[in-house]
PQR file with spaces between the fields and no chain letter, atoms N, CA, C, O and H, PARSE charges and radii, in Angstrom:
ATOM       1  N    UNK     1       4.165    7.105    1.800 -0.4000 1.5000
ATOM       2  CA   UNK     1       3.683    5.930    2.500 -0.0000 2.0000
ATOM       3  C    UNK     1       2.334    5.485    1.923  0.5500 1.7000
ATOM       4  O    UNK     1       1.967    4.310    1.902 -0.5500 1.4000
ATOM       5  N    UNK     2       1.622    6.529    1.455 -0.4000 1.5000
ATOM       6  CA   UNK     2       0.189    6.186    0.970 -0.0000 2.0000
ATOM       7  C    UNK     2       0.086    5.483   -0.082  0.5500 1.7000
ATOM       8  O    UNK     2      -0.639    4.544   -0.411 -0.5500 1.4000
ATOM       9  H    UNK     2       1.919    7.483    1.472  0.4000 1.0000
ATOM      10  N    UNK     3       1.066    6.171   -0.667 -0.4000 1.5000
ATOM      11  CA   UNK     3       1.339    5.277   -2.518 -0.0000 2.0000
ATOM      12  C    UNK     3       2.104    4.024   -2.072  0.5500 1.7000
ATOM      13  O    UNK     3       1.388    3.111   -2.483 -0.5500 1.4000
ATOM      14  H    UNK     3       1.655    6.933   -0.400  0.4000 1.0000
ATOM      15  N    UNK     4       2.778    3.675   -1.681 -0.4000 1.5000
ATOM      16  CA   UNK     4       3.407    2.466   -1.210 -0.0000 2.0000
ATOM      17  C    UNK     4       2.524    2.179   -0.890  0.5500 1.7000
ATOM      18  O    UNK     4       2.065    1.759   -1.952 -0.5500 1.4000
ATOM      19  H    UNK     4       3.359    4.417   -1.347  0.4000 1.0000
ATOM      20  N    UNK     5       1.509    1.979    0.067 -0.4000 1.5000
ATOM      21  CA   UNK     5       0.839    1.111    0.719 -0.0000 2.0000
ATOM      22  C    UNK     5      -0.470    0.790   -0.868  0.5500 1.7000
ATOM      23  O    UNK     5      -0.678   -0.271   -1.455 -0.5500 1.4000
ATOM      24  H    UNK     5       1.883    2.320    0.930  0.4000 1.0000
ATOM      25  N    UNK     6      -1.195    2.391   -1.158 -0.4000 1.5000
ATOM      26  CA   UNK     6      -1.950    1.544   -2.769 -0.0000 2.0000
ATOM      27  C    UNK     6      -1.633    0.655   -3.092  0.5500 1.7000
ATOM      28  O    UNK     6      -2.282   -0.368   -2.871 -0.5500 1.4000
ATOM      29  H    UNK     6      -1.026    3.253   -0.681  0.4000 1.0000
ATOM      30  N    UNK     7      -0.038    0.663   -4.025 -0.4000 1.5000
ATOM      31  CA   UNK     7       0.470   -0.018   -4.855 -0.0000 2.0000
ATOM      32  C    UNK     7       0.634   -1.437   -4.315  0.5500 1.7000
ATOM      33  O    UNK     7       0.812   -2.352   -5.120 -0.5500 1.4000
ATOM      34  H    UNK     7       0.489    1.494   -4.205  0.4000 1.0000
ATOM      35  N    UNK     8       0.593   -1.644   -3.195 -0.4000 1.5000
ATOM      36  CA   UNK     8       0.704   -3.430   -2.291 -0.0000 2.0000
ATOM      37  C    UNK     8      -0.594   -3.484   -2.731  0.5500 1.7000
ATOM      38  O    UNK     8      -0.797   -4.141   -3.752 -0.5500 1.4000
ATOM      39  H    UNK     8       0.448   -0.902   -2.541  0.4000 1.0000
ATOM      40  N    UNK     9      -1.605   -2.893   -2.145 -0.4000 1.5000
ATOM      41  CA   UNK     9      -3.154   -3.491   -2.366 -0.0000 2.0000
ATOM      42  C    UNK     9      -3.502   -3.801   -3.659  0.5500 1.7000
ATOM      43  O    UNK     9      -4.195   -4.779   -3.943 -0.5500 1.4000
ATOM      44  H    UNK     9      -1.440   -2.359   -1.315  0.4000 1.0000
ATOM      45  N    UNK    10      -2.903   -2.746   -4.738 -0.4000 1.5000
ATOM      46  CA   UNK    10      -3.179   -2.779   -5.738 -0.0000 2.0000
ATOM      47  C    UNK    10      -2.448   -4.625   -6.420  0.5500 1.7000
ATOM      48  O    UNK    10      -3.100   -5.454   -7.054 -0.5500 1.4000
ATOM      49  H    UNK    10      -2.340   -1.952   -4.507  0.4000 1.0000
ATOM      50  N    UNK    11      -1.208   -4.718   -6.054 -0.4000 1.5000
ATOM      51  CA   UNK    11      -0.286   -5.588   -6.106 -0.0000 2.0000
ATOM      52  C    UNK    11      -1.071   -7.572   -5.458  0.5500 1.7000
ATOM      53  O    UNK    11      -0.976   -8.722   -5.886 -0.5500 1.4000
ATOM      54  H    UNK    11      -0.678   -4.044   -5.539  0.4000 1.0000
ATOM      55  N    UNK    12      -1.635   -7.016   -4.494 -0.4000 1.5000
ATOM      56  CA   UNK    12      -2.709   -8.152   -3.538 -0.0000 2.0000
ATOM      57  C    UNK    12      -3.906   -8.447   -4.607  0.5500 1.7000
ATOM      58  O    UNK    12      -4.324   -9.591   -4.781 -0.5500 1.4000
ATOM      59  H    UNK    12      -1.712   -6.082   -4.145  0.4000 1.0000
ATOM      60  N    UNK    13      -4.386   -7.390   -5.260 -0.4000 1.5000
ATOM      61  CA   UNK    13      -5.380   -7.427   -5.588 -0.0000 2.0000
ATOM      62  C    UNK    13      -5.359   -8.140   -7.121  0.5500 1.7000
ATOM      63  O    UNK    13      -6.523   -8.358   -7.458 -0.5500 1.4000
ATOM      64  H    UNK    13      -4.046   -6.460   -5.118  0.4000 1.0000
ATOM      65  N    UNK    14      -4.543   -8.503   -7.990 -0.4000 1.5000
ATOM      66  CA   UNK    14      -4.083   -9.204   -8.969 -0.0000 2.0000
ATOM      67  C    UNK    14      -3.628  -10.139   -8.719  0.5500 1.7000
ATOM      68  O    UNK    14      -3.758  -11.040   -9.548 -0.5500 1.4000
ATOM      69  H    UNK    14      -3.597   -8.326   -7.716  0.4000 1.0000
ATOM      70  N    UNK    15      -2.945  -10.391   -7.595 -0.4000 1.5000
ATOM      71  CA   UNK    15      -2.464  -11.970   -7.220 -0.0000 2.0000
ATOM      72  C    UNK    15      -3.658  -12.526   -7.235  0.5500 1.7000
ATOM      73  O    UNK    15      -3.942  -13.262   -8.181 -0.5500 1.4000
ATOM      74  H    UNK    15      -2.839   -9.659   -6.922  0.4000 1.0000
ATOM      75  N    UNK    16      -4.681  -12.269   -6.105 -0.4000 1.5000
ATOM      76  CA   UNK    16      -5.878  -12.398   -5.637 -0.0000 2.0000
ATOM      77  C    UNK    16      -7.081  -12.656   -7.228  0.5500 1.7000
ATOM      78  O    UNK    16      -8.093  -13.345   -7.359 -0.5500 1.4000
ATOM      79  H    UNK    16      -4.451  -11.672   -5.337  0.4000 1.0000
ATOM      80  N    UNK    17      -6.556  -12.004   -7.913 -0.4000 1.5000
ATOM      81  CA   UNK    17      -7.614  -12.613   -9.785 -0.0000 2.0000
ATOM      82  C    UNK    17      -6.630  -13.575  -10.648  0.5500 1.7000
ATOM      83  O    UNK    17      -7.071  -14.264  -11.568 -0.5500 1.4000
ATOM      84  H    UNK    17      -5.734  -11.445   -7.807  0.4000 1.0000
ATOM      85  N    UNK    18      -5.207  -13.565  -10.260 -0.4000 1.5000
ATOM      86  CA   UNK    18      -4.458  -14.528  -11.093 -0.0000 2.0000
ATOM      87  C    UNK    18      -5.042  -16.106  -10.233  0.5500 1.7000
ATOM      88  O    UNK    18      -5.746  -17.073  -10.523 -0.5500 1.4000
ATOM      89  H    UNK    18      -4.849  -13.005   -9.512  0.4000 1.0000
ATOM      90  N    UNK    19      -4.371  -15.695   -9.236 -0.4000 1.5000
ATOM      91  CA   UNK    19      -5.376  -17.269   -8.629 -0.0000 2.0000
ATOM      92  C    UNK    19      -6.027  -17.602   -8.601  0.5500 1.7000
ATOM      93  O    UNK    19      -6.035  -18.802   -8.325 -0.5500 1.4000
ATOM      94  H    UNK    19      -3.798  -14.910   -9.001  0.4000 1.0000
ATOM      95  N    UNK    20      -7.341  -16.871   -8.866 -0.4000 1.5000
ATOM      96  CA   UNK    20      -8.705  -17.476   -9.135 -0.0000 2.0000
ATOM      97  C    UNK    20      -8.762  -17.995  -10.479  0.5500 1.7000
ATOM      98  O    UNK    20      -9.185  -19.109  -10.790 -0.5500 1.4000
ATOM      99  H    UNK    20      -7.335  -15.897   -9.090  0.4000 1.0000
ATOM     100  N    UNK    21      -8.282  -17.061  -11.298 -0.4000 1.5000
ATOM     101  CA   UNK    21      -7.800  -17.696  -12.779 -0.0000 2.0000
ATOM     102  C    UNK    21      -7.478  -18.662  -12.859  0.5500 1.7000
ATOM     103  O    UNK    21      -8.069  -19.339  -13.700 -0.5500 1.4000
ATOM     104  H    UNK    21      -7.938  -16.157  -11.045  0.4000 1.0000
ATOM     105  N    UNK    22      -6.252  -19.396  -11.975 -0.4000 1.5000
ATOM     106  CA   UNK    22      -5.636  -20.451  -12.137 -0.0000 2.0000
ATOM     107  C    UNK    22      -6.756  -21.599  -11.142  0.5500 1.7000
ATOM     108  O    UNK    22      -6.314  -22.645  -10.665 -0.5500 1.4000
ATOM     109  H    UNK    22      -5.772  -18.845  -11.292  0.4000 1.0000
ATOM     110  N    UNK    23      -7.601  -21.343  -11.042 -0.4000 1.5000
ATOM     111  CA   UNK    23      -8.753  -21.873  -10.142 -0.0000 2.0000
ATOM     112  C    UNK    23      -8.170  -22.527   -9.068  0.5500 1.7000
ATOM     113  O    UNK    23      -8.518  -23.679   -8.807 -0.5500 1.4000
ATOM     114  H    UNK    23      -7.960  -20.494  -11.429  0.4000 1.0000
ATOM     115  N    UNK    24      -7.186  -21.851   -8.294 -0.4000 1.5000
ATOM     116  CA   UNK    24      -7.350  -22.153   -6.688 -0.0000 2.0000
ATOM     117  C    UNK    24      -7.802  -21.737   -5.890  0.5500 1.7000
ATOM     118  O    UNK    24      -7.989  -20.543   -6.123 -0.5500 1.4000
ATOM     119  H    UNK    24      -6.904  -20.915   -8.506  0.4000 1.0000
ATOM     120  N    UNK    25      -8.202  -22.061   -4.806 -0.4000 1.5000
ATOM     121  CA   UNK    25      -9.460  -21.794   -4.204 -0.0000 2.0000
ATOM     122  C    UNK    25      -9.132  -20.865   -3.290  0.5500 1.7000
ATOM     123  O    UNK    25      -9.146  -21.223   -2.112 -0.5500 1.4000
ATOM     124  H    UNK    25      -8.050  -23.031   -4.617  0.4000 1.0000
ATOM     125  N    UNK    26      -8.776  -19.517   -3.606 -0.4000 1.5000
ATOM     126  CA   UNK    26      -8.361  -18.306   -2.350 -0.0000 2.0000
ATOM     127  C    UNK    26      -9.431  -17.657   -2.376  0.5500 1.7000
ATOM     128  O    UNK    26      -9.781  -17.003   -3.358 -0.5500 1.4000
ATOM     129  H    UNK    26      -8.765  -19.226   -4.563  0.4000 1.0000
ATOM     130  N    UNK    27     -10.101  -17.750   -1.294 -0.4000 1.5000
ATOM     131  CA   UNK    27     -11.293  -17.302   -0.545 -0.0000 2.0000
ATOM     132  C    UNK    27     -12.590  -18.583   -0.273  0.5500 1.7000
ATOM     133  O    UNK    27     -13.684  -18.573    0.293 -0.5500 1.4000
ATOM     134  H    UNK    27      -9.817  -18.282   -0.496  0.4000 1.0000
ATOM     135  N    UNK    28     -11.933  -19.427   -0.872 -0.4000 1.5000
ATOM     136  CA   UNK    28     -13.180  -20.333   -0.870 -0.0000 2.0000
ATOM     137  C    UNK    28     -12.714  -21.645    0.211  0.5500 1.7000
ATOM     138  O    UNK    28     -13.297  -22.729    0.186 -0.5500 1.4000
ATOM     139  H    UNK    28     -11.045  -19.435   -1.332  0.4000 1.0000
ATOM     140  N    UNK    29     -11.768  -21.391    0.984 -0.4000 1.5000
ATOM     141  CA   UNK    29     -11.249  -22.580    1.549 -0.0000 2.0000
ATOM     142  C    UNK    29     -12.328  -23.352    2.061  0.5500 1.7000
ATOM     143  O    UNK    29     -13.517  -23.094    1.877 -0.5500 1.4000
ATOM     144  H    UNK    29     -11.295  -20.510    1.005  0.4000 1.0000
ATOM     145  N    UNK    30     -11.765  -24.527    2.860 -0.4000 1.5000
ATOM     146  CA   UNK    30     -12.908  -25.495    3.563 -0.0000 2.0000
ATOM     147  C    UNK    30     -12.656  -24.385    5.055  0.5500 1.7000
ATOM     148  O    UNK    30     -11.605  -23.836    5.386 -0.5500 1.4000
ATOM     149  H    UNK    30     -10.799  -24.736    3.009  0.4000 1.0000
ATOM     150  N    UNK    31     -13.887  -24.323    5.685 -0.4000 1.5000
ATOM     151  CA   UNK    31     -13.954  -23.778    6.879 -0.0000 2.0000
ATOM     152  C    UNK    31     -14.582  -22.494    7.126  0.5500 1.7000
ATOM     153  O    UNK    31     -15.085  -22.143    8.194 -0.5500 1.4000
ATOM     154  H    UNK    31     -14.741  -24.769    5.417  0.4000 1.0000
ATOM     155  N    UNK    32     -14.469  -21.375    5.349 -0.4000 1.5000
ATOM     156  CA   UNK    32     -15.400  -20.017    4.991 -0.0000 2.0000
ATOM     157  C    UNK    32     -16.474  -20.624    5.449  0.5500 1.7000
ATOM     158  O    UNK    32     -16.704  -21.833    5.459 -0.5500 1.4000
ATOM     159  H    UNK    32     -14.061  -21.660    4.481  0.4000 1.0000
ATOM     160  N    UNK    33     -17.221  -19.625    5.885 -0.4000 1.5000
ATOM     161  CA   UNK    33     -18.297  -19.418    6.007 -0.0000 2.0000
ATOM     162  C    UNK    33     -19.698  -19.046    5.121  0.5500 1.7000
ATOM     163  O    UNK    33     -19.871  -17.860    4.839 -0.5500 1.4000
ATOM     164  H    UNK    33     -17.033  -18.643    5.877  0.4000 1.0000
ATOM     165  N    UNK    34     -20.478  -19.827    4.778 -0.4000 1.5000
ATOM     166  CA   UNK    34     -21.318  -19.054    3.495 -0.0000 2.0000
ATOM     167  C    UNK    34     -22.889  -19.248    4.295  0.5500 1.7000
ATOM     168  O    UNK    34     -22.990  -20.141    5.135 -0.5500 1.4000
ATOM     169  H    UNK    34     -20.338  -20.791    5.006  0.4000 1.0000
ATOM     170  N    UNK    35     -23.485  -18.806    4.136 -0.4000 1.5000
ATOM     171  CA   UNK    35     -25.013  -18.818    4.255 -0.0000 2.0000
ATOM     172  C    UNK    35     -26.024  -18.442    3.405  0.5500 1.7000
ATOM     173  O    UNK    35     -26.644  -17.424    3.709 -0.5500 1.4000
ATOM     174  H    UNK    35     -23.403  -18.081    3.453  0.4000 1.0000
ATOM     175  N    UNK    36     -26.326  -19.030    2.418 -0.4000 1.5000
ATOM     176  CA   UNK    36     -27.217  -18.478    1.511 -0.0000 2.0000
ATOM     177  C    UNK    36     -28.868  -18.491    2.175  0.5500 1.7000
ATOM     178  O    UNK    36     -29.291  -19.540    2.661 -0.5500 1.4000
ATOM     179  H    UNK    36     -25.822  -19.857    2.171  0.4000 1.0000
ATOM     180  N    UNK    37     -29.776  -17.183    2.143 -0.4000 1.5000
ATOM     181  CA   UNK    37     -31.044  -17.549    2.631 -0.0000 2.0000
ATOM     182  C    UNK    37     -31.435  -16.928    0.969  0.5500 1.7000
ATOM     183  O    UNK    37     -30.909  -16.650   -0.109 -0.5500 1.4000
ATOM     184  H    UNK    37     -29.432  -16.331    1.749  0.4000 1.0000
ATOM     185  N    UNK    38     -32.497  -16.951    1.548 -0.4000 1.5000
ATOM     186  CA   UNK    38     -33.878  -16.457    0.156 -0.0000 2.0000
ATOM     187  C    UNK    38     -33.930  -15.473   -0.862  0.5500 1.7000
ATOM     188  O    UNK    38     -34.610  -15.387   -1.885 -0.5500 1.4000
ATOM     189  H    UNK    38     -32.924  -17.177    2.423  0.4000 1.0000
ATOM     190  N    UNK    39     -33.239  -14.898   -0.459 -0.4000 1.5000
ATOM     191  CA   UNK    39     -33.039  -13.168   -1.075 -0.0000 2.0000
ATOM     192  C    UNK    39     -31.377  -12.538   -0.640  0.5500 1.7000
ATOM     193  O    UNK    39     -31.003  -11.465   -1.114 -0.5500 1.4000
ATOM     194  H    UNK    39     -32.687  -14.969    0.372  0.4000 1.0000
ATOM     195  N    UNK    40     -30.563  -13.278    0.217 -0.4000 1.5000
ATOM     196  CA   UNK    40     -29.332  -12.541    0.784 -0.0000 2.0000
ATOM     197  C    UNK    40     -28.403  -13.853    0.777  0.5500 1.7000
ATOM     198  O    UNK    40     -28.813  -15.014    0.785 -0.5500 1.4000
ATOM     199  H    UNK    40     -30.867  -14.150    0.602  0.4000 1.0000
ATOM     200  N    UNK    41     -26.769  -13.330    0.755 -0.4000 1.5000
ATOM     201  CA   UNK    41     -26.340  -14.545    0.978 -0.0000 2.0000
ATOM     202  C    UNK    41     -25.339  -13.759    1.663  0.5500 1.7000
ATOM     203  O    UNK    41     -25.211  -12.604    1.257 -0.5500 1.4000
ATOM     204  H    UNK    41     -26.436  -12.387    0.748  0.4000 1.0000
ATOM     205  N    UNK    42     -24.385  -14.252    2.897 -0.4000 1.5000
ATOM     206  CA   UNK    42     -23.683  -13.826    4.046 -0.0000 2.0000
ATOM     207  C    UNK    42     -22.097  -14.904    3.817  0.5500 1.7000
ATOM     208  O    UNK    42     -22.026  -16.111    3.588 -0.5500 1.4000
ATOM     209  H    UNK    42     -24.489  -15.190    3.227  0.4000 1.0000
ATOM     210  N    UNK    43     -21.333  -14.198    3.937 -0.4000 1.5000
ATOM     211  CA   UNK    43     -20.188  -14.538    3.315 -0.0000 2.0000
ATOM     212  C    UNK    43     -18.924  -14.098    4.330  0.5500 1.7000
ATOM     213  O    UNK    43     -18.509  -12.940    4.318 -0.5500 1.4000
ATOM     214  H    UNK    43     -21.391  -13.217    4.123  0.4000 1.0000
ATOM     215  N    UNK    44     -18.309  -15.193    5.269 -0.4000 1.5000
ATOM     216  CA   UNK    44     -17.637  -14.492    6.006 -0.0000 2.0000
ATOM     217  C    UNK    44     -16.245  -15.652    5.696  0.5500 1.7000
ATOM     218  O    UNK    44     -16.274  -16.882    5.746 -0.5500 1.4000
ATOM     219  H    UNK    44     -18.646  -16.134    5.278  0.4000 1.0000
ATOM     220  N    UNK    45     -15.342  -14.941    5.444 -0.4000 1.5000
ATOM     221  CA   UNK    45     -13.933  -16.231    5.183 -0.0000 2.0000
ATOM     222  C    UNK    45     -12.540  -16.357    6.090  0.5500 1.7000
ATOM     223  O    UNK    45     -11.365  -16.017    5.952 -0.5500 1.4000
ATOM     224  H    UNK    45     -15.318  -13.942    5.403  0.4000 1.0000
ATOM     225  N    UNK    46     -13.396  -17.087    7.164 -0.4000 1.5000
ATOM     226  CA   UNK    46     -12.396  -16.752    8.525 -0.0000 2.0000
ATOM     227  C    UNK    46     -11.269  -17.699    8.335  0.5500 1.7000
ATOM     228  O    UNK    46     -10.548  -17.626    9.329 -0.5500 1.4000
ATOM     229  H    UNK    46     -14.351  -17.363    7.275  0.4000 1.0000
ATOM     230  N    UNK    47     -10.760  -18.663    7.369 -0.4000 1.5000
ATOM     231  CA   UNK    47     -10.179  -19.518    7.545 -0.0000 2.0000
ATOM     232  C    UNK    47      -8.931  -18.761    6.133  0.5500 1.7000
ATOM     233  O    UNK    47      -7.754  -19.112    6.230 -0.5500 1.4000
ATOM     234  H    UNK    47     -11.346  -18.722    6.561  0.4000 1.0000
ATOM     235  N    UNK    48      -9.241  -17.990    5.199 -0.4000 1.5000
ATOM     236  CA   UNK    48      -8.792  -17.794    4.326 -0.0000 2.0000
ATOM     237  C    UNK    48      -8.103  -16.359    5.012  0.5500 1.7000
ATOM     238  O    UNK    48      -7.106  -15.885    4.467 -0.5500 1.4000
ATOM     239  H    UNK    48     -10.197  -17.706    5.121  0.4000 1.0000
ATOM     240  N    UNK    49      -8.755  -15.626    6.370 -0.4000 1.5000
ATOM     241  CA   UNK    49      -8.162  -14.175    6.683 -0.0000 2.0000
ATOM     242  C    UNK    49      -7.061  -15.326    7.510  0.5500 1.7000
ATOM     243  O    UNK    49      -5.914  -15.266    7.066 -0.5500 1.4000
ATOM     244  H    UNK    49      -9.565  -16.012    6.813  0.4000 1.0000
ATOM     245  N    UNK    50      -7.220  -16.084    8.347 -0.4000 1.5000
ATOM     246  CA   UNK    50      -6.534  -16.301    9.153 -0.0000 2.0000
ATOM     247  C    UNK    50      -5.008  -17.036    8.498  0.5500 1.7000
ATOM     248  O    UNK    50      -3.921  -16.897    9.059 -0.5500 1.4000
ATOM     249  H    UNK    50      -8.152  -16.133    8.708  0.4000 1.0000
ATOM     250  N    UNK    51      -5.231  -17.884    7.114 -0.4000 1.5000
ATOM     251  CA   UNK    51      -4.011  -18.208    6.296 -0.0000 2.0000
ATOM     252  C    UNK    51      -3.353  -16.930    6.306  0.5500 1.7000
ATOM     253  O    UNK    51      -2.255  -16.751    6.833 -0.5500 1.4000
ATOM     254  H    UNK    51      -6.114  -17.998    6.658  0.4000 1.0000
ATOM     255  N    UNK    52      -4.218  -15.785    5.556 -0.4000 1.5000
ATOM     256  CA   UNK    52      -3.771  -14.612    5.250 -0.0000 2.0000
ATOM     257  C    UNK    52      -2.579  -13.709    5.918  0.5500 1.7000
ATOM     258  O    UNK    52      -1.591  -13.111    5.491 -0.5500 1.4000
ATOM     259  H    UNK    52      -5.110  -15.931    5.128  0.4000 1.0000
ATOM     260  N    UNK    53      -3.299  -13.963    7.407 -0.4000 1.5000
ATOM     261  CA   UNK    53      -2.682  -13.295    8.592 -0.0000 2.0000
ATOM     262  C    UNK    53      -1.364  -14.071    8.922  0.5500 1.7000
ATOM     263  O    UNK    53      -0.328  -13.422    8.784 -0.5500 1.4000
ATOM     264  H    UNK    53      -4.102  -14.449    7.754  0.4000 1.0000
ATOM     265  N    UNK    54      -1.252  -15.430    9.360 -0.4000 1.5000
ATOM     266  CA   UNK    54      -0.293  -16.317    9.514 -0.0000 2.0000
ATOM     267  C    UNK    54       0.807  -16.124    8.556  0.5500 1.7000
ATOM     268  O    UNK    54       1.954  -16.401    8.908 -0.5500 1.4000
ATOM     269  H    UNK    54      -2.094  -15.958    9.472  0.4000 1.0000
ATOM     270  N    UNK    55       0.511  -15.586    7.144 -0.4000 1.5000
ATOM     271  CA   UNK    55       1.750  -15.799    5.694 -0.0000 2.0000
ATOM     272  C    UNK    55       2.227  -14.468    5.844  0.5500 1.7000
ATOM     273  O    UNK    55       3.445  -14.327    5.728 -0.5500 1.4000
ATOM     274  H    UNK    55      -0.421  -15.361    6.859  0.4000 1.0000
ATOM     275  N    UNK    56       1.221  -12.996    6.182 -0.4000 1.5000
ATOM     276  CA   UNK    56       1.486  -12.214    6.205 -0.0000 2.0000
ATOM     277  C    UNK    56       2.708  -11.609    7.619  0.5500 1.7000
ATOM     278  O    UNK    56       3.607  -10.768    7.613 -0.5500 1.4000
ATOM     279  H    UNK    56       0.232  -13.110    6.276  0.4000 1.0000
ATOM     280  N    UNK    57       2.090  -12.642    8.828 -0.4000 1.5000
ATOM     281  CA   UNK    57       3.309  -12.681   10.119 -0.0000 2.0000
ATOM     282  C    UNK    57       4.440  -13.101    9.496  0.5500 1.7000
ATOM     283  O    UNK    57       5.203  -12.145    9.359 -0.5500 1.4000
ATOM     284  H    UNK    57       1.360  -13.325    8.833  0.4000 1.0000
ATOM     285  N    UNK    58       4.829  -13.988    9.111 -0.4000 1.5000
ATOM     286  CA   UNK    58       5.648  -14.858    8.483 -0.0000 2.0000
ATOM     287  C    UNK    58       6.552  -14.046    7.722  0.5500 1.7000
ATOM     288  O    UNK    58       7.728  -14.060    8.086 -0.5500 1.4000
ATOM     289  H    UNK    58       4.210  -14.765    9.222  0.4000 1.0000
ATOM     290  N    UNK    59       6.242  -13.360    6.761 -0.4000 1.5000
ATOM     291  CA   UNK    59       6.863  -12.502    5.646 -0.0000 2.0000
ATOM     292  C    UNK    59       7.713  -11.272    6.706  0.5500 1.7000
ATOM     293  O    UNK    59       8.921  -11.033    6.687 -0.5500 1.4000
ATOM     294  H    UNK    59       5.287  -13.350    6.465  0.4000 1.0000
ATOM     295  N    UNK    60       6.671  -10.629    7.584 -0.4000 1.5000
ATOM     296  CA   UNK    60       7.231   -9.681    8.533 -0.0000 2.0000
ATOM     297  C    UNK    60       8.272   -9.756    9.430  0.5500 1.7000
ATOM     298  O    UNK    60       8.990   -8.813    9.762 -0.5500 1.4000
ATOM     299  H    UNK    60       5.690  -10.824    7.600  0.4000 1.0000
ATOM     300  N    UNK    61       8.351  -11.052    9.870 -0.4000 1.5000
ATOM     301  CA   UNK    61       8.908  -11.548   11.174 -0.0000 2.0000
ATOM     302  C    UNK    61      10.226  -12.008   10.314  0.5500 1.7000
ATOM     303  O    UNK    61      11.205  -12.141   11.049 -0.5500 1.4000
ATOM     304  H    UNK    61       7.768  -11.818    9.601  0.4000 1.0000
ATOM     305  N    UNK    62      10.458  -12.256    9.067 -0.4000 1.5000
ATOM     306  CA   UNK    62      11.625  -12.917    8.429 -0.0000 2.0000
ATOM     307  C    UNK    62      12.477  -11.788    7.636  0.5500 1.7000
ATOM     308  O    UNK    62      13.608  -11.949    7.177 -0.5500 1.4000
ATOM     309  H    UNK    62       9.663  -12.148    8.470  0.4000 1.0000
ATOM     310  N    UNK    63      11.555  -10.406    7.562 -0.4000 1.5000
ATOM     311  CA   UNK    63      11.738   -9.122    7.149 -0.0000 2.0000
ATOM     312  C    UNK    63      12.554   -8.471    8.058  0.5500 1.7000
ATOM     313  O    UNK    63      13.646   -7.983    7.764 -0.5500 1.4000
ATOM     314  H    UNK    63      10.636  -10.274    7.934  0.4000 1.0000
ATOM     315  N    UNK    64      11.933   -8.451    9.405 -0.4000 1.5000
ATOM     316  CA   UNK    64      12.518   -8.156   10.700 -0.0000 2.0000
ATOM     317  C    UNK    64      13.910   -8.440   11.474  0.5500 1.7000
ATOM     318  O    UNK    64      14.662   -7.871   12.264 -0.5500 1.4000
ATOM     319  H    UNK    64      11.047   -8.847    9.644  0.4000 1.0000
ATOM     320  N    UNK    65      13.816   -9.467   10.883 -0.4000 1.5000
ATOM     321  CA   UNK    65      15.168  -10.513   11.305 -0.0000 2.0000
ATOM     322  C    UNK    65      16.309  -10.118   11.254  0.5500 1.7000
ATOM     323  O    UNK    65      17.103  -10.472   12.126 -0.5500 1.4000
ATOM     324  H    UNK    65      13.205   -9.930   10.241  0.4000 1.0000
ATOM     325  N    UNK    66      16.760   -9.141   10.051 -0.4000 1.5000
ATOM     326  CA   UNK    66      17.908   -8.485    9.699 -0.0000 2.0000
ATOM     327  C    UNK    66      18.529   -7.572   10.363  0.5500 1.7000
ATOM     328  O    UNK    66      19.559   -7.073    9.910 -0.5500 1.4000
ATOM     329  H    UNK    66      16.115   -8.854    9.342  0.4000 1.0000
């Protein structure tokens, strides 16, 4: 189960640099959150977890179905 589960992250985690490659904007949607101050910058991407979460229900629930 452990290696199965790596190998997805690992699997997430190349989709996640091919798309940036292809310069679409996954993590940068309209609605992230950014705050840059003086010395720190705060980075929270509630709109990009929540796509995330919604595609990831989606996949499960159509997985389930059978």
């Amino acid at each position: 189960m452990l290696i199965v589960a790596g190998f997805v992250l690992v699997l997430l985690g190349v989709a996640v640099w091919v798309l940036g490659r292809l310069h679409l904007p996954v993590g940068r949607l309209p609605g992230d959150i950014v705050w840059r101050g003086k010395n720190s910058t705060f980075y929270f991407p509630i709109v990009t977890s929540l796509l995330l979460s919604l595609i990831g229900s989606l996949i499960l629930w159509l997985l389930n179905r059978r």
